[in-house]
SEDRENBA-586530 format. One record per atom (N, C-alpha, C): x, y, z negated; residue in one letter. Coordinates in steps of 0.05 Angstrom, whole numbers, plus 5000, padded with zeros to 4 digits. Atoms other than C-alpha are relative to their C-alpha. Example, Ala and Ser with C-alpha at 12.3 -4.5 7.8 and 13.67 -1.06 7.14 Angstrom:
<rs>
501849765000A 524649104844A 501850245000A 498449765001S 527349794857S 498550224986S 
</rs>
This chain:
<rs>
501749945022X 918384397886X 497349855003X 503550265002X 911383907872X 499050304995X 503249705008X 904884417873X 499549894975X 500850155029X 902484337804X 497849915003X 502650144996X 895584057827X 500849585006X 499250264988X 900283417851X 501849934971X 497750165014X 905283317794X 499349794974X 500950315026X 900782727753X 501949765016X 499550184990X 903882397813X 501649924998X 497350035001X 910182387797X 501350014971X 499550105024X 910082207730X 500549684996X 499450265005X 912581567697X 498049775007X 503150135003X 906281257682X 498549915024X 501649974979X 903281407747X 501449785017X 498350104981X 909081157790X 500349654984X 499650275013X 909980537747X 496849745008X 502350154988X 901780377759X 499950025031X 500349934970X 902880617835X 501849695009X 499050324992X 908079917839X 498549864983X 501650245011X 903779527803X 498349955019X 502250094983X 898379597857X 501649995027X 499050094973X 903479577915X 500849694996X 499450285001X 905178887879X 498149905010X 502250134985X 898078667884X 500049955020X 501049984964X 896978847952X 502349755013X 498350194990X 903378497969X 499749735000X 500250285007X 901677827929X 497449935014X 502250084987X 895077837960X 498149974973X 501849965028X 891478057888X 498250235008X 502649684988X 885878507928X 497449795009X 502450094992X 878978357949X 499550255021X 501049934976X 876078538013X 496449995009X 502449974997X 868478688030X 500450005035X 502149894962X 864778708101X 498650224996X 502149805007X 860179178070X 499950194975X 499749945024X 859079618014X 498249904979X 501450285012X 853179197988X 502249814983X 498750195016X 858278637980X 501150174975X 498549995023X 862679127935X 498550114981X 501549935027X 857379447893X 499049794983X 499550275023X 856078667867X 501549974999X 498950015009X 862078597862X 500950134969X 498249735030X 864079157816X 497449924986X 501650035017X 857279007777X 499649694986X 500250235015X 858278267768X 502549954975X 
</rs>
């Protein structure tokens, strides 16, 4: 039985965007910081 606080996870939708970002990661479609500096320009540029 899923707790019901967990079962968005295991929805279509979810699971369908959950391989989309294991593709990224795989293809090498991620960005990487040293710092969190670097990623807060990031995410604001």
């Amino acid at each position: 039985m899923i707790p019901a606080g967990d079962a968005y996870f295991h929805t279509k939708e979810w699971q369908k965007e959950e391989a989309n970002a294991d593709r990224d990661f795989k293809e090498g479609n991620v960005n990487t910081f040293d710092n969190i500096d670097d990623l807060i320009a990031d995410l604001d540029s």
